[in-house]
VMD Tcl script that builds the backbone (N, CA, C; Angstrom):
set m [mol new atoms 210]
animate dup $m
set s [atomselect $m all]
$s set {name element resname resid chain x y z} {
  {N N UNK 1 A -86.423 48.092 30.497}
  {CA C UNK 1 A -85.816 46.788 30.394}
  {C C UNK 1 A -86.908 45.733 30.571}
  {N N UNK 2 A -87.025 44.626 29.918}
  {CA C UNK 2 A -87.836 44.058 29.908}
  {C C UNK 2 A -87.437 42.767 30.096}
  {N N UNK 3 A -88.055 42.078 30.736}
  {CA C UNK 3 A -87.259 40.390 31.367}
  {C C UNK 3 A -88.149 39.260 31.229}
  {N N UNK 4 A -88.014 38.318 30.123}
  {CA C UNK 4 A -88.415 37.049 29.749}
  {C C UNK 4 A -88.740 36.192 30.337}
  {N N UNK 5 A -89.874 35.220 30.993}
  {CA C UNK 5 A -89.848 34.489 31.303}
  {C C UNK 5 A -89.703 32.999 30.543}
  {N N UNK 6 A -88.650 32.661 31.101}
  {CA C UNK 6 A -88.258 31.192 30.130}
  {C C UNK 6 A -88.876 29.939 30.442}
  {N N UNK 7 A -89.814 29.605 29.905}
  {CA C UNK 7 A -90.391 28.682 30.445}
  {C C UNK 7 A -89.847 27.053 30.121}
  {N N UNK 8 A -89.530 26.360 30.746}
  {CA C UNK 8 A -88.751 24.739 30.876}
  {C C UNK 8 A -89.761 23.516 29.753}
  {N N UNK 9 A -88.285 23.411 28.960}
  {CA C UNK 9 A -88.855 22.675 28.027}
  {C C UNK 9 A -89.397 21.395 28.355}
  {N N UNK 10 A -90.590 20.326 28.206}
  {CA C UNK 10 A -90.223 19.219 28.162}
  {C C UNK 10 A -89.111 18.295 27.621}
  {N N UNK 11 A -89.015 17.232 28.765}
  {CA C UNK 11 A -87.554 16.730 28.521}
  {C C UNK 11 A -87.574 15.557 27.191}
  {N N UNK 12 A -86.948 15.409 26.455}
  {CA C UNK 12 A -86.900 14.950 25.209}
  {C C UNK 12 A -85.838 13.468 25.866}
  {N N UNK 13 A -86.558 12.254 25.237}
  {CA C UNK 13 A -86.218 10.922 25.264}
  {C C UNK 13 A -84.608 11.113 24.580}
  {N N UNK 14 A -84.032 10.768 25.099}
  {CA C UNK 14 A -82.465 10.208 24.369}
  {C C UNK 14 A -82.334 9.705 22.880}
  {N N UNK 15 A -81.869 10.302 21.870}
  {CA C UNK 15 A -81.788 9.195 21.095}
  {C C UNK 15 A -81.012 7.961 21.350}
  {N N UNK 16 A -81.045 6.760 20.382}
  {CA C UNK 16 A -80.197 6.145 20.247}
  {C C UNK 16 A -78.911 6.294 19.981}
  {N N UNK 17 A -77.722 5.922 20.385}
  {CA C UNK 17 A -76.701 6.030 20.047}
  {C C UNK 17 A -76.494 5.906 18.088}
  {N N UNK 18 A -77.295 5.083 17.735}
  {CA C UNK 18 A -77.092 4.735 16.288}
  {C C UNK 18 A -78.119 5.762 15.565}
  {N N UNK 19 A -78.848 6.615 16.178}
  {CA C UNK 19 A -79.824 7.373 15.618}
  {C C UNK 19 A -79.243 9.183 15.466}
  {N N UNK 20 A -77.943 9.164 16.096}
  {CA C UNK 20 A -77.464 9.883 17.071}
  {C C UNK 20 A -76.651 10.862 15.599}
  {N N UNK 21 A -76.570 12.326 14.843}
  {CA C UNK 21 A -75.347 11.997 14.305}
  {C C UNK 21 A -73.786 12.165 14.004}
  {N N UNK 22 A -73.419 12.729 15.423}
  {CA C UNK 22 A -71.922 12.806 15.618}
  {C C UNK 22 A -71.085 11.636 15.795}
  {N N UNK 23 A -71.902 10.587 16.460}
  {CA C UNK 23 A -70.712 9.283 16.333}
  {C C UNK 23 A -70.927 8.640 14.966}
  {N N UNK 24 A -72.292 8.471 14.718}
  {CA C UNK 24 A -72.205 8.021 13.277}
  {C C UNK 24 A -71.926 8.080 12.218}
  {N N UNK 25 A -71.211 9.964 12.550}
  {CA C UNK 25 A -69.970 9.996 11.145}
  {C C UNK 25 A -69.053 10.137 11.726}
  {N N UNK 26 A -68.667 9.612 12.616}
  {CA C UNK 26 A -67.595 9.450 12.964}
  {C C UNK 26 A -67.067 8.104 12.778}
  {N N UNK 27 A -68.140 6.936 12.736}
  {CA C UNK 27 A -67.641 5.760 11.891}
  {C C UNK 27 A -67.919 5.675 10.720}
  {N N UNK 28 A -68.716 6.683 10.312}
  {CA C UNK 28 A -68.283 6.654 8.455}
  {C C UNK 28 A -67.339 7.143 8.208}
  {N N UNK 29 A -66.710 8.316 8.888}
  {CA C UNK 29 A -65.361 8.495 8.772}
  {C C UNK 29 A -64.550 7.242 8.316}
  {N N UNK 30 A -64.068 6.848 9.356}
  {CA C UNK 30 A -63.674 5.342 9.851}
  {C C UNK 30 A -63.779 4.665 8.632}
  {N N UNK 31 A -65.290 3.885 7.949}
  {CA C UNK 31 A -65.058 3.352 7.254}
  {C C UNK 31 A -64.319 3.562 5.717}
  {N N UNK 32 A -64.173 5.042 5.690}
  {CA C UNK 32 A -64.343 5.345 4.543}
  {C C UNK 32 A -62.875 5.530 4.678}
  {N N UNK 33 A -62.268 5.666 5.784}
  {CA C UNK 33 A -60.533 5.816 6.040}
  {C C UNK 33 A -60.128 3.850 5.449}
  {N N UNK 34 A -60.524 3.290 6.740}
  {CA C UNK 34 A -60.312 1.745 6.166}
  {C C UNK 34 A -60.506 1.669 4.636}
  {N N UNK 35 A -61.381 2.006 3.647}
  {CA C UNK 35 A -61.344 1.527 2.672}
  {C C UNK 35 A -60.395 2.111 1.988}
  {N N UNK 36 A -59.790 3.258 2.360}
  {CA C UNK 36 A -58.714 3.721 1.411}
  {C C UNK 36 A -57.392 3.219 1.727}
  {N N UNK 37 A -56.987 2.692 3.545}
  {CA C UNK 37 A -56.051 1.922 3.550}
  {C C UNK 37 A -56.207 0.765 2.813}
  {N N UNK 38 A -56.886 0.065 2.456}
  {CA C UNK 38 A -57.509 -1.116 2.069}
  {C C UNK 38 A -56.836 -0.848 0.289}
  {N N UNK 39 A -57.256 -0.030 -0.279}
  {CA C UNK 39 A -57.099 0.296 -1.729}
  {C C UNK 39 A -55.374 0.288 -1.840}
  {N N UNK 40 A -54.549 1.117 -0.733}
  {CA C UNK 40 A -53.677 1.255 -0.792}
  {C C UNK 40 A -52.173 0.351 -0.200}
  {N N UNK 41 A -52.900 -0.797 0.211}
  {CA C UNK 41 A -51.889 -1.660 1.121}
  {C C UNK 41 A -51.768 -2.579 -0.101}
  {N N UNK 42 A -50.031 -3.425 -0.339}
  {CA C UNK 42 A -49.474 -4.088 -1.440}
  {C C UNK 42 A -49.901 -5.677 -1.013}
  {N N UNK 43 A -50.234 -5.993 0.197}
  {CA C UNK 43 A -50.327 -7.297 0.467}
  {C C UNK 43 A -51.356 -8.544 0.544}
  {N N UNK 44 A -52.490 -7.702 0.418}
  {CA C UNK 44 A -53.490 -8.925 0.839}
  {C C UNK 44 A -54.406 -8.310 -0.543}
  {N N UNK 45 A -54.356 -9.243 -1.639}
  {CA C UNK 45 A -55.890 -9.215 -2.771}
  {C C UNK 45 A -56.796 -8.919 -2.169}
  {N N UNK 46 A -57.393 -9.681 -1.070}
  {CA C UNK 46 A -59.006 -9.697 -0.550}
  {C C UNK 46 A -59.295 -8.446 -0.114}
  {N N UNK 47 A -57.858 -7.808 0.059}
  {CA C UNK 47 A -57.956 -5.954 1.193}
  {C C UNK 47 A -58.387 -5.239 -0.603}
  {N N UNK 48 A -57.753 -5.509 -1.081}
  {CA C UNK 48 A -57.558 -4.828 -2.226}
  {C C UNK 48 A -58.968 -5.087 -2.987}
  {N N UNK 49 A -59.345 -5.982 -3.045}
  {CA C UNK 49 A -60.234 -6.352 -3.799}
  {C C UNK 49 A -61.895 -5.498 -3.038}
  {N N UNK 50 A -62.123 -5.777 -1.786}
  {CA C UNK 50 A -63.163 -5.306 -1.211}
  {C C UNK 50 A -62.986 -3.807 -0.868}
  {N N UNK 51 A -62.125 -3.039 -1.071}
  {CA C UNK 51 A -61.768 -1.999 -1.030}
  {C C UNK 51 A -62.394 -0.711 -1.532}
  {N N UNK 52 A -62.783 -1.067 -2.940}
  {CA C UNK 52 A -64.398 0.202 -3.342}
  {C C UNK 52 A -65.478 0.105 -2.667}
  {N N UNK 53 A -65.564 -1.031 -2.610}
  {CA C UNK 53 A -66.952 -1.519 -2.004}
  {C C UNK 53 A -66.665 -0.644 -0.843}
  {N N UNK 54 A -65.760 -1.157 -0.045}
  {CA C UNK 54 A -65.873 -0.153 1.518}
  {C C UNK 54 A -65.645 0.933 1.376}
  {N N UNK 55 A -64.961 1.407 0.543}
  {CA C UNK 55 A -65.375 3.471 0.252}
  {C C UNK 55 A -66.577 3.862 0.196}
  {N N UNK 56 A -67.234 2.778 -1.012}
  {CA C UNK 56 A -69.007 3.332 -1.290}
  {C C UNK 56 A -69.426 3.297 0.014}
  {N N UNK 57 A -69.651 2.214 0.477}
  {CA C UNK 57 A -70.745 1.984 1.499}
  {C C UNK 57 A -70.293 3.329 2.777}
  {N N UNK 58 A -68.943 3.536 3.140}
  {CA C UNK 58 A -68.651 4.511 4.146}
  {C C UNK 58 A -69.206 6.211 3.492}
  {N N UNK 59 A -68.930 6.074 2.026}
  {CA C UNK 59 A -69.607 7.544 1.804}
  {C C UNK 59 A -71.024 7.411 1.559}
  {N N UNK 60 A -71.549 6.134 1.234}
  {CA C UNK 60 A -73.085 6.600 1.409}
  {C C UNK 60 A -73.911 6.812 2.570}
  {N N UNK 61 A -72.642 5.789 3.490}
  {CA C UNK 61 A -73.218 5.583 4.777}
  {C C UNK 61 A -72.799 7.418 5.471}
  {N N UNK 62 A -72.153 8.286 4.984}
  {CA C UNK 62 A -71.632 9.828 5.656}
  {C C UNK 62 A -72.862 10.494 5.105}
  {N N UNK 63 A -73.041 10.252 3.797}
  {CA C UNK 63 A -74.184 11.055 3.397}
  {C C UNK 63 A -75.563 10.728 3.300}
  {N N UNK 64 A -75.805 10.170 4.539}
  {CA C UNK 64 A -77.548 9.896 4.625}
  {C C UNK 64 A -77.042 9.970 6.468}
  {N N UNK 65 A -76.362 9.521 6.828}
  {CA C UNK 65 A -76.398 10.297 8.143}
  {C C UNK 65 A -76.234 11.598 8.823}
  {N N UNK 66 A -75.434 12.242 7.486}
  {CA C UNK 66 A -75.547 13.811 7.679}
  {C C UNK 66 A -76.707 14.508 7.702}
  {N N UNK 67 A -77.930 13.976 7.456}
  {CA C UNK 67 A -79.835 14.484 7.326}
  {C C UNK 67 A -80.070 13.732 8.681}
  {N N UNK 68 A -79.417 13.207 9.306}
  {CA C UNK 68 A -79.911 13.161 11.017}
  {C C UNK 68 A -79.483 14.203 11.952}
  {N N UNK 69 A -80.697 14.480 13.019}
  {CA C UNK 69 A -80.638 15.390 13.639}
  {C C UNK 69 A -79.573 15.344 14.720}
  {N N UNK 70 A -79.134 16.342 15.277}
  {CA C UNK 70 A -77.777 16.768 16.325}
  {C C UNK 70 A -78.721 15.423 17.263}
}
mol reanalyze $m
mol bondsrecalc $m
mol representation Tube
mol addrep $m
């Protein structure tokens, strides 16, 4: 039997919360939910109108934060 010595990593600086990427798709989630309520609500033009726009930007914003590290 043979037994490893594990030697202790240096401790690694925090990322930023915004550098981070589990919350940050978690508000691209978010945005990309808002823009589809947005597409889909009968009442307000301006919801309706800015409404692709906020899909794009929430899925481009999911897929360039998905290439950030845990």
């Amino acid at each position: 039997m043979t037994h490893m010595i594990e030697t202790p990593r240096p401790d690694r600086p925090k990322r930023s919360f915004f550098l981070r990427r589990g919350p940050m798709e978690n508000i691209a989630t978010v945005v990309i939910a808002a823009g589809f309520l947005m597409l889909f609500q009968p009442f307000l033009l301006v919801l309706y109108t800015y409404s692709l726009v906020t899909l794009l930007t929430g899925t481009a914003m999911f897929i360039i934060v998905s290439k950030f590290a845990e």
